[in-house]
Backbone bond lengths (Angstrom), bond angles and torsions (degrees), N, CA, C in turn:
res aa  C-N    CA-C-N  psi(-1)  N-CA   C-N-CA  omega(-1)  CA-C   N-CA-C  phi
1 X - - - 1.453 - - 1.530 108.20 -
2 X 0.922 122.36 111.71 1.730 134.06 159.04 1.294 120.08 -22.94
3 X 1.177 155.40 158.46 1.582 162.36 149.68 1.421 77.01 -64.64
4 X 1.263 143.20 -103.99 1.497 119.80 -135.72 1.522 108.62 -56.41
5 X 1.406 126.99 -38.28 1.775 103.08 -173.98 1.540 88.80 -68.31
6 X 1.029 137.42 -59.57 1.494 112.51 -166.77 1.441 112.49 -34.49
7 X 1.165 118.86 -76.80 1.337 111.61 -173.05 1.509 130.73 -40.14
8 X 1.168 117.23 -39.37 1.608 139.60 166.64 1.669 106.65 -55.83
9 X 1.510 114.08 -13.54 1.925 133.38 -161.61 1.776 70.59 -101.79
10 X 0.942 110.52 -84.75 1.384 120.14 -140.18 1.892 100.91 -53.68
11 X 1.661 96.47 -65.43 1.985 96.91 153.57 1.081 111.46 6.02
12 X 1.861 105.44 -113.49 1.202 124.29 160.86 1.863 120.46 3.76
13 X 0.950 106.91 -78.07 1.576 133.43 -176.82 1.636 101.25 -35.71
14 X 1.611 108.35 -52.33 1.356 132.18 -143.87 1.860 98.62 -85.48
15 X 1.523 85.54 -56.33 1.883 95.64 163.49 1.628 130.53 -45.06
16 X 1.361 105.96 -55.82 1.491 145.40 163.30 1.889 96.98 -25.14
17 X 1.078 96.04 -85.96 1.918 115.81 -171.88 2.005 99.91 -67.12
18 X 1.423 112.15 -38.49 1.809 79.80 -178.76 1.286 86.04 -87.89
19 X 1.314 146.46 -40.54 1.414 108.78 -151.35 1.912 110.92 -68.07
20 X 1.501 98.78 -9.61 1.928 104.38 -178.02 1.546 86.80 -67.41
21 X 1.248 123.39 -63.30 1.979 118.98 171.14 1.246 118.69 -19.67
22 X 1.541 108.96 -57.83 1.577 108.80 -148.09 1.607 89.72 -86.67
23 X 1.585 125.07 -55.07 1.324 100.63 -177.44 1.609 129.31 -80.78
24 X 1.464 113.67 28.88 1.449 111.59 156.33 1.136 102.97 -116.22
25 X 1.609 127.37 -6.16 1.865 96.98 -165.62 2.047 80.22 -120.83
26 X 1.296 128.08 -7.39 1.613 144.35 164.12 1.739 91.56 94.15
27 X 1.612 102.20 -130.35 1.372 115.66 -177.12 1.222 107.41 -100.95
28 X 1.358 140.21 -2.68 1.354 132.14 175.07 1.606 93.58 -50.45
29 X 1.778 102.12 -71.77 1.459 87.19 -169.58 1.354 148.73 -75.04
30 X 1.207 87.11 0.36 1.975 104.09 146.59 1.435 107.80 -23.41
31 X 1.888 95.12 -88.29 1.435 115.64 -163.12 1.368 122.61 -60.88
32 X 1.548 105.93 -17.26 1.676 108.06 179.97 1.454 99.82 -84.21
33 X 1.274 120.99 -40.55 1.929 112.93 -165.95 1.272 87.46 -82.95
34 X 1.411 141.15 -19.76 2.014 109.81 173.69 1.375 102.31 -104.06
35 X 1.310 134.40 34.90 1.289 124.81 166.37 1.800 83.65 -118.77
36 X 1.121 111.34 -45.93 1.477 95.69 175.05 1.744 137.65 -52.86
37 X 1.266 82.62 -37.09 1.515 94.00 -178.76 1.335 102.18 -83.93
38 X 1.082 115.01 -60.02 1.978 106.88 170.63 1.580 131.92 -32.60
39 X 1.797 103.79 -18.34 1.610 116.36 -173.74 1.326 81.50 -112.05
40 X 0.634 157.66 52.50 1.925 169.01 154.75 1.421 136.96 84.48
41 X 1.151 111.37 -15.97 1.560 122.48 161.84 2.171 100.74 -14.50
42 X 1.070 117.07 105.62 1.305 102.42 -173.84 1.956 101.85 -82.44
43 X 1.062 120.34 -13.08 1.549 105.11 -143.80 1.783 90.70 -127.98
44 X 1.267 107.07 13.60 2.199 103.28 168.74 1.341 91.53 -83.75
45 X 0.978 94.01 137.24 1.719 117.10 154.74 1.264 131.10 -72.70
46 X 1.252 103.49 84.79 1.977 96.70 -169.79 1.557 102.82 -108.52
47 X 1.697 130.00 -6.14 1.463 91.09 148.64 1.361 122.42 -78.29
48 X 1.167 116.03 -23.55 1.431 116.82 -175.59 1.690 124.86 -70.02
49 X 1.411 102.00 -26.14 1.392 108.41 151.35 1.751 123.53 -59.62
50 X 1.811 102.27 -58.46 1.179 91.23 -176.40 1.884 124.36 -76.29
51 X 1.464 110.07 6.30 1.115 126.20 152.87 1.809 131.88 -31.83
52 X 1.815 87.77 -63.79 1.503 121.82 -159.75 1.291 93.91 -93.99
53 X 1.947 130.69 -34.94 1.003 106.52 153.53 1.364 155.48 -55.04
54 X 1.417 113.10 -37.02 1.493 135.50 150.10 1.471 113.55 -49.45
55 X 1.462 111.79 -43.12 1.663 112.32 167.43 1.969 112.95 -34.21
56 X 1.248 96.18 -66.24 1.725 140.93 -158.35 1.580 92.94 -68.47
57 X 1.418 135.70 -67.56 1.711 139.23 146.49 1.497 118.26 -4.67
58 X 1.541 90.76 -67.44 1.585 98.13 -176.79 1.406 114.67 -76.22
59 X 1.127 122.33 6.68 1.453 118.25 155.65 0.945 133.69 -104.16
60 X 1.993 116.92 9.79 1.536 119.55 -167.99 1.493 115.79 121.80
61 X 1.359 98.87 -67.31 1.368 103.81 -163.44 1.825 129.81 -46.29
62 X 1.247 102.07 -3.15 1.224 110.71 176.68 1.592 117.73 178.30
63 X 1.201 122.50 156.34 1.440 132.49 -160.50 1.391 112.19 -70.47
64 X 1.387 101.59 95.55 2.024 95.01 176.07 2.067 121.40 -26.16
65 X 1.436 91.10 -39.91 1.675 98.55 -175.62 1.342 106.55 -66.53
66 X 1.445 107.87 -42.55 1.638 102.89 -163.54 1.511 103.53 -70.24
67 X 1.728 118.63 -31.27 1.781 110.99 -175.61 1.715 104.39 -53.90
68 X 1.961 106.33 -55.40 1.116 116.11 -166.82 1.660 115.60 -48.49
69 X 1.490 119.42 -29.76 1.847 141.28 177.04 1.801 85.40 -59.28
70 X 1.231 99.38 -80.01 1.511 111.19 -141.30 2.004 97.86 -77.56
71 X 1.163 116.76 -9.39 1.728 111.99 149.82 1.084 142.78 -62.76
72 X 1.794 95.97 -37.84 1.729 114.30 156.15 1.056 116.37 -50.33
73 X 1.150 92.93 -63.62 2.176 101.73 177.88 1.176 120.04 -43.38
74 X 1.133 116.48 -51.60 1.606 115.29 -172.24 1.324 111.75 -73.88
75 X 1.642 117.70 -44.13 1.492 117.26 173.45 1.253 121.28 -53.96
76 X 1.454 106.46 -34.42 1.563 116.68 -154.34 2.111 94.18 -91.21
77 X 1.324 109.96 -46.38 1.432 109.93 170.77 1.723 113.00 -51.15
78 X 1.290 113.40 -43.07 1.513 115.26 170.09 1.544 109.07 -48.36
79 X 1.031 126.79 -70.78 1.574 151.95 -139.92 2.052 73.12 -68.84
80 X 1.488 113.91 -76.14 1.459 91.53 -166.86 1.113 133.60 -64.63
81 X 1.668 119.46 -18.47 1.411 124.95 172.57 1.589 112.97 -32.13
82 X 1.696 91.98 -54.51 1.433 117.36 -174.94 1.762 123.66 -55.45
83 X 1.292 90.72 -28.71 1.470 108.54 -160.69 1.528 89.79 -96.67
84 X 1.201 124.31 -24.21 1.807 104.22 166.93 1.023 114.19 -86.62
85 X 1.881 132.37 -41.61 1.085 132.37 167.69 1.547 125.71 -30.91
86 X 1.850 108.78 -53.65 1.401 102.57 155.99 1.594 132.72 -78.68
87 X 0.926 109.80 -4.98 1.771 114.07 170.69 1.164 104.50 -76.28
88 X 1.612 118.20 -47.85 1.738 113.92 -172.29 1.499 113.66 -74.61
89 X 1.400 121.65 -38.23 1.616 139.62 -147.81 1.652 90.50 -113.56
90 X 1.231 112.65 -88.34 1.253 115.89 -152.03 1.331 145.49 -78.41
91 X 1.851 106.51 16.81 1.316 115.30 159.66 1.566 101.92 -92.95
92 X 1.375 130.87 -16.63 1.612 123.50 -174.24 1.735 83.12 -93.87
93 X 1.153 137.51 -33.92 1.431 120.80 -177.60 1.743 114.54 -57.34
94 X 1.548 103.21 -52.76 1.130 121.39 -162.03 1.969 100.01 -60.92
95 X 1.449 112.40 -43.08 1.228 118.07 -163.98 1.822 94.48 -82.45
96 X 0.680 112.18 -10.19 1.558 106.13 175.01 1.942 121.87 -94.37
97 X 1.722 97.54 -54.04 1.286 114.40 178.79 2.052 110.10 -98.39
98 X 1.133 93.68 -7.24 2.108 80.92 174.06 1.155 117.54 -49.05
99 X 0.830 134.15 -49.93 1.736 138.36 -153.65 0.930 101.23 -66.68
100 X 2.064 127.79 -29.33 1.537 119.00 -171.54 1.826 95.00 -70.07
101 X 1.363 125.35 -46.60 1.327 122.38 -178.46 1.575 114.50 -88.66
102 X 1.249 129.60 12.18 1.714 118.66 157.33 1.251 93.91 103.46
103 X 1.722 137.44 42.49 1.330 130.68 158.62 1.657 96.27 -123.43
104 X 1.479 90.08 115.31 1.632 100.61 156.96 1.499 110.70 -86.42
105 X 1.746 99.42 177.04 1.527 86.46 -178.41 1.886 97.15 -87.35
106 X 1.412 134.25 24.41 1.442 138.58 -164.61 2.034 77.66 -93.77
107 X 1.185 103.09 -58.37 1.388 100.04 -167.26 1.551 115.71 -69.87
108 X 1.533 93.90 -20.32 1.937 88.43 167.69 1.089 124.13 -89.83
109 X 1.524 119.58 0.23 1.726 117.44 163.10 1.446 89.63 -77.09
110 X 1.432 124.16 -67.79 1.527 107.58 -160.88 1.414 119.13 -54.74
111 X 1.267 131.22 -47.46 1.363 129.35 145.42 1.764 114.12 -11.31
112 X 1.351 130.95 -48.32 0.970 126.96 -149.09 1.984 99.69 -107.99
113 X 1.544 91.49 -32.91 1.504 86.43 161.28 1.300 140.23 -72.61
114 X 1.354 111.09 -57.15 1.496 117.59 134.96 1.369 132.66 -5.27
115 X 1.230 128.54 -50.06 1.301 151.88 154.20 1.521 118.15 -25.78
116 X 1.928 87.79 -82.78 1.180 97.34 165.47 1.217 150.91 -63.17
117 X 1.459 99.29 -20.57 1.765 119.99 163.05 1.554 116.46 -68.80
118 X 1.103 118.09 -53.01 1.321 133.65 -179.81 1.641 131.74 -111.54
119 X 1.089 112.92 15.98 1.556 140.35 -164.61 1.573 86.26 -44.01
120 X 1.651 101.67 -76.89 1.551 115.77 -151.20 1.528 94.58 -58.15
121 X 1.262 122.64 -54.58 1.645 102.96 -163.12 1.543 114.05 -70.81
122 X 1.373 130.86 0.75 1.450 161.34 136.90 1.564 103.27 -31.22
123 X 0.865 103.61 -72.69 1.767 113.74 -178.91 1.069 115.11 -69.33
124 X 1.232 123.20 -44.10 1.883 115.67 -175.54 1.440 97.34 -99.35
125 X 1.009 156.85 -38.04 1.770 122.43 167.37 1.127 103.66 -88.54
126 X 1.295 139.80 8.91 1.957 130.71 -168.82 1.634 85.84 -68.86
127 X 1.331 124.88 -27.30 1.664 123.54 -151.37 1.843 104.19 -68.10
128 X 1.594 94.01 -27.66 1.501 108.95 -166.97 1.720 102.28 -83.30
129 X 1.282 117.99 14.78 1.619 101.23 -178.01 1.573 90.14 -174.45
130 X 1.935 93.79 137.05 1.025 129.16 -120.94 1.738 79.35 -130.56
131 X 1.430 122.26 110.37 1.693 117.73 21.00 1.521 115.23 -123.21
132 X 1.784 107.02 29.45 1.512 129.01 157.15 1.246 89.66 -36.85
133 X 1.498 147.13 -90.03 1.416 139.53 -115.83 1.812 103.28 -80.28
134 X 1.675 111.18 -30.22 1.371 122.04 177.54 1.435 109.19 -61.07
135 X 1.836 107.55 -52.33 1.539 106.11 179.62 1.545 125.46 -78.22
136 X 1.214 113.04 -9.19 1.398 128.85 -147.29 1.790 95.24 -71.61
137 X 1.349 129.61 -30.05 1.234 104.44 -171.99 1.753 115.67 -90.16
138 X 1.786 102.51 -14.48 1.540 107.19 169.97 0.959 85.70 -69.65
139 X 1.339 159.93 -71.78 1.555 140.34 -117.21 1.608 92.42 -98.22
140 X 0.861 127.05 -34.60 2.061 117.63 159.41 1.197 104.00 -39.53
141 X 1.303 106.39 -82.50 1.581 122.23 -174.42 1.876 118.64 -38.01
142 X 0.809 94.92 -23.39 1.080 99.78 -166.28 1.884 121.40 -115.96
143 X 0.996 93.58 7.83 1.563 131.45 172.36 1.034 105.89 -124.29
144 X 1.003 122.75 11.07 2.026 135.62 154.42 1.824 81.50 57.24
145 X 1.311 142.40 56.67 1.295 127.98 173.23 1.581 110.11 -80.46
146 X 1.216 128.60 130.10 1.537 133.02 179.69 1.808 105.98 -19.86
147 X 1.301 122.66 117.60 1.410 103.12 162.89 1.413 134.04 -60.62
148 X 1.182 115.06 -27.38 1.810 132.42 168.99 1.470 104.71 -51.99
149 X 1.505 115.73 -60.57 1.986 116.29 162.43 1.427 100.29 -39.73
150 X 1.183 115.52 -61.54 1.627 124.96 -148.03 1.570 94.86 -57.34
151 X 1.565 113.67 -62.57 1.206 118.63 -167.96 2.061 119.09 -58.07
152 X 1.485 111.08 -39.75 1.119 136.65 163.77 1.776 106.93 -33.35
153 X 0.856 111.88 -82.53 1.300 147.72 -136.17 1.877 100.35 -90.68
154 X 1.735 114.46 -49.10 1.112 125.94 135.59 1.522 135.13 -41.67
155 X 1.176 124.20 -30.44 1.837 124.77 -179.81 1.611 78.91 -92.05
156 X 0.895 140.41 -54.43 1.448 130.74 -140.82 1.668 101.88 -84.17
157 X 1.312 124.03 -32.67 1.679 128.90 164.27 1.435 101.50 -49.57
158 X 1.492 98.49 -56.39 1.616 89.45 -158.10 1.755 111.91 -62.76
159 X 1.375 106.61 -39.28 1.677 113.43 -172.91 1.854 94.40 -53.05
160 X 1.277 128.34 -32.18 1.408 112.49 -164.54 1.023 103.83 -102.79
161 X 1.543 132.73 -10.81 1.524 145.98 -178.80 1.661 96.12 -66.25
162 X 1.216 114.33 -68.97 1.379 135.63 -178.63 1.245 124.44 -54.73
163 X 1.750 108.52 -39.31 1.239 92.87 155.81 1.012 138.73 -84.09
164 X 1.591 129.61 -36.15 0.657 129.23 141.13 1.224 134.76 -3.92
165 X 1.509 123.00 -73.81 1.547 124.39 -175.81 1.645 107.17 -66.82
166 X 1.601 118.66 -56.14 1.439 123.36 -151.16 1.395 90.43 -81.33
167 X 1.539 143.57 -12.05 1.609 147.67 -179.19 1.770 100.78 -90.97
168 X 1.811 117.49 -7.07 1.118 91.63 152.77 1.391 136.34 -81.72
169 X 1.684 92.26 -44.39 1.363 121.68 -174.51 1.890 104.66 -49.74
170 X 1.201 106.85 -49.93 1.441 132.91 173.93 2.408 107.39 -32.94
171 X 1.657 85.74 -67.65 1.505 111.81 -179.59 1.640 106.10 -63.05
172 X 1.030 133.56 -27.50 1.388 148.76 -147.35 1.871 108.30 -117.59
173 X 1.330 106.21 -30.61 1.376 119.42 137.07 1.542 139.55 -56.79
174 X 1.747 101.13 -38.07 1.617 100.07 178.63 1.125 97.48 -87.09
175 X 1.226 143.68 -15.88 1.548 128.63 177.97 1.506 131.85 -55.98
């Protein structure tokens, strides 16, 4: 078997099982597994959801615009949950309990510079790699990164995250 039919196997496969999700449980559970996984859940599948949703769209069952609305939302509600949780919690966690897991505070200046150097392009492709996009709003948050960046830089990941993913599932349907 080839790397591409595999992959086109597995695809298939992947489309198959969320879109059986999305059109029995609809778009609720869209918005709950990418708000979940966006507030850290490392292991939901939210392209593969928003895959099967775009699958499920392109056949009717529901308004391509409204998935693409309510994907933002959920991603984008995840991403800040996260991003206060580490702003409020997890720079006094980190500075207290790091050292048991291998953060000095040497690595939390660079952490924090880093940040600031590269924050934004952090946020808008962090979404594309996995499990950056799960941790990505503690490690904002928690790198005290500007929320105005955060927020910026965050709506604009998610609009291309989303489309991206649910405009395959979507395209891959009209075929």
């Amino acid at each position: 078997m080839s790397v591409s039919s595999y992959f086109l196997s597995y695809l298939h496969a992947a489309v198959v099982s969320a879109s059986g999700v999305v059109d029995q449980y609809g778009l609720a559970i869209v918005v709950a597994g990418l708000f979940l996984e966006s507030a850290g859940v490392i292991f939901l599948p939210g392209e593969t959801l928003l895959i099967g949703a775009g699958f499920v769209a392109s056949q009717g069952a529901f308004n391509p615009l409204v998935l693409f609305a309510l994907g933002i939302i959920g991603t984008s509600a995840g991403w800040f949950t996260a991003y206060y949780i580490g702003y409020k919690v997890g720079i006094k966690w980190v500075k207290k309990h790091g050292r048991w897991i291998g953060i000095t505070a040497e690595r939390l200046n660079k952490t924090h510079t880093f940040m600031n150097k590269y924050g934004s392009i952090v946020v808008l492709f962090g979404r594309f790699i996995v499990p950056l996009r799960q941790l990505q709003g503690y490690i904002s948050g928690s790198a005290e990164t500007a929320l105005q960046d955060f927020y910026l830089w965050n709506i604009l990941g998610a609009v291309i995250w989303v489309a991206f993913w649910g405009g395959a599932g979507y395209f891959l349907g009209m075929l």
